[in-house]
C-alpha positions, 0 to 999 in steps of 0.5 A: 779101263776100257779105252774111248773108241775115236774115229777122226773124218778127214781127207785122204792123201789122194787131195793131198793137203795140209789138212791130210797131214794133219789128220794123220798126225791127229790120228796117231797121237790119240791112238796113245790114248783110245782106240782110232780108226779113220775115215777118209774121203777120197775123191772130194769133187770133180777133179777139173774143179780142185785148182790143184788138180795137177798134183791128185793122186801122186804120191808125194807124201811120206808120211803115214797112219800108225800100224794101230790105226784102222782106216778106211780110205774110200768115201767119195762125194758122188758115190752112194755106194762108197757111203754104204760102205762108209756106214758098214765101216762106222758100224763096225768100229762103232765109235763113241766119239767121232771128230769131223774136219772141217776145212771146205763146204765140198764135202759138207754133205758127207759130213752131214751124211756121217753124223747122222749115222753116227748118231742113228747107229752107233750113238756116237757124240760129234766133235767138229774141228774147224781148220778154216772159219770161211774158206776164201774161194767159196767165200767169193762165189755166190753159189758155194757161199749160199750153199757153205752157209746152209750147210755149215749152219745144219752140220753144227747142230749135229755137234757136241762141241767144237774145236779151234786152234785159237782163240781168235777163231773160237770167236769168230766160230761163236758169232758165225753160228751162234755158239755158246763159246763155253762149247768151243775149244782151243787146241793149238796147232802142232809142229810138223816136224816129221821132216829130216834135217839137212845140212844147209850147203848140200840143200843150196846144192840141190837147189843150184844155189850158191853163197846166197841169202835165201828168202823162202815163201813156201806153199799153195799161192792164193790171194789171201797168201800175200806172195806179190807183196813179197816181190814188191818188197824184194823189189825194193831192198837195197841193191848190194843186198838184193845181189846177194839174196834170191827170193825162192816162191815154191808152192803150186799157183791156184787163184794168184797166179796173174798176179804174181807173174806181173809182180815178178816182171815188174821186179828189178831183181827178176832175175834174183827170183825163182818161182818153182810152181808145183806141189813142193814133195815130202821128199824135197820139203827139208831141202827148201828148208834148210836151205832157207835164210828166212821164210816170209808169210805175208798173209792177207788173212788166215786161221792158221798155217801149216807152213809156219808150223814146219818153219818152227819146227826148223828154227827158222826167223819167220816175217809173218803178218799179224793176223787171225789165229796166227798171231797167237800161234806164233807170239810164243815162238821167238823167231816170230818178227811180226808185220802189219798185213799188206805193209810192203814197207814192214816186210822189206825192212824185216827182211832187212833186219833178218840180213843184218843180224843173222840170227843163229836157229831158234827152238821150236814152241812146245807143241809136239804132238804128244802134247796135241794129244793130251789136249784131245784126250781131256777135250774128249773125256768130258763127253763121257 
């Protein structure tokens, strides 16, 4: 039988995201099922304008697309040439399917651009995938949000179906843009559990920890994270206890980073908390980790996490607020202790809790990649 021809759009590891990550982890697991090709954009918008501008283009991760996977690693958002050359690529590969990440407006008008010669030369069939309903920067600035709008409105009609990672977010995607809901779907979020594991000593070791019970907040620090309700709650856990915890904040500051330095002074056990601000490497993301006692999500909003998908993926007990698509991602997993959003109360008595009891590993949901894909792969094969 002759395999469906895939080629999934998304970013390349040059604006390293979660959303880069998980396109390769797309790619590989539906190169068991069709043939696969990516196309990736490589500089999304100036660089002076992406708040994580200090970490474009360095190599901090290890993890790469399948030998059978064709990708071409080139189209830039101000480039006409790059989009020749991305149409040639499109051309050649001549997809029956193409799946559009959709996670930012920044690159709406290549995705456009890709849909339309998708649809002119290779008569290939849309899928969008939606990692983020409103993305809370462009959201907050009039121009990007007239302009996310425009855009997302005249992408979706290029589509075949769509897809979520929730139910929650299948409902919001509906009303947004007035969809049928019968032509959106739900693929959960897979683990990323492409990380080693490392004895707990030798990381608290790395880290220049000792005896201490960690409290691990991991990944990019924006508002909608929560991190200085986190400090708040550290800032109120009983003495005996906060002298024998450290709060450990790594992740790179973009939107918050105010905030979360008036929240840490402002803490009488500032000298128990480390803040490491910096894009965390695939190298050192087991060391975090496994060195963890619990990780805190205190989420404001969110579609999804990538952080809580490696957390599970490590068993860890995880405070994660009840919001969005994460309340449903994470109700199957039973080191999930949920919390109400913004109750700084709530998480300082889960973290208490969590000390106390000390509960030994837990097993990852079942959501590995394999699974992912088969998903897909019915997904797909109804547009045949």
């Amino acid at each position: 039988m002759k395999k469906t021809k895939v080629c999934i759009v998304g970013p390349s590891k040059k604006f390293l995201s979660g959303i880069s990550y998980y396109t390769i982890r797309l790619a590989n697991s539906l190169a068991e099922y069709h043939e696969v090709s990516v196309l990736c954009f490589r500089n999304l918008l100036p660089k002076f304008m992406f708040p994580g501008s200090k970490h474009v283009g360095k190599d901090l991760a290890s993890l790469d697309y399948a030998k059978k996977v064709k990708a071409f690693n080139g189209m830039d958002y101000n480039n006409p040439l790059t989009w020749y050359r991305a149409y040639k690529f499109l051309k050649d590969e001549k997809p029956d399917v193409v799946i559009l990440q959709w996670w930012t407006s920044s690159v709406a008008h290549m995705h456009l651009l890709i849909s339309f010669i998708a649809a002119m030369s290779t008569k290939a069939r849309v899928i969008i995938e939606f990692h983020e309903v409103v993305d809370p920067l462009e959201e907050s600035i009039l121009p990007l949000r007239i302009y996310s709008r425009i855009m997302g409105r005249l992408l979706v009609k290029r589509a075949s179906l769509y897809v979520t990672h929730s139910e929650s977010d299948r409902r919001l995607i509906a009303s947004k843009y007035h969809l049928s809901e019968e032509r959106i779907r739900v693929i959960p979020h897979g683990l990323y559990d492409q990380y080693e594991r490392v004895p707990q000593k030798e990381a608290r070791e790395q880290l220049g920890l000792d005896g201490e019970y960690v409290i691990l907040s991991f990944g990019l620090i924006r508002p909608y994270k929560g991190v200085p309700n986190l400090i708040k709650a550290f800032g109120d856990l009983p003495h005996e206890m906060a002298e024998k915890s450290r709060l450990l904040i790594a992740g790179e500051v973009w939107e918050d980073g105010e905030a979360v330095m008036k929240a840490i002074n402002d803490c009488r056990y500032k000298d128990r908390i480390t803040l490491v601000n910096s894009y965390i490497p695939d190298s050192l993301i087991p060391i975090y980790f496994n060195a963890s006692d619990v990780v805190v999500l205190p989420y404001l909003r969110a579609s999804q996490s990538g952080v809580a998908h490696i957390a599970m993926s490590f068993g860890k007990p995880i405070v994660v607020s009840r919001v969005g698509g994460l309340e449903e991602s994470m109700a199957g997993y039973e080191g999930t202790y949920f919390i109400p959003p913004g109750d700084i109360s709530a998480i300082r008595d889960a973290i208490i809790k969590l000390y106390v009891d000390r509960p030994q590993a837990f097993n990852p949901p079942r959501l590995g990649w394999d699974i992912i894909g088969k998903k897909y792969e019915e997904v797909i094969s109804t547009l045949k």
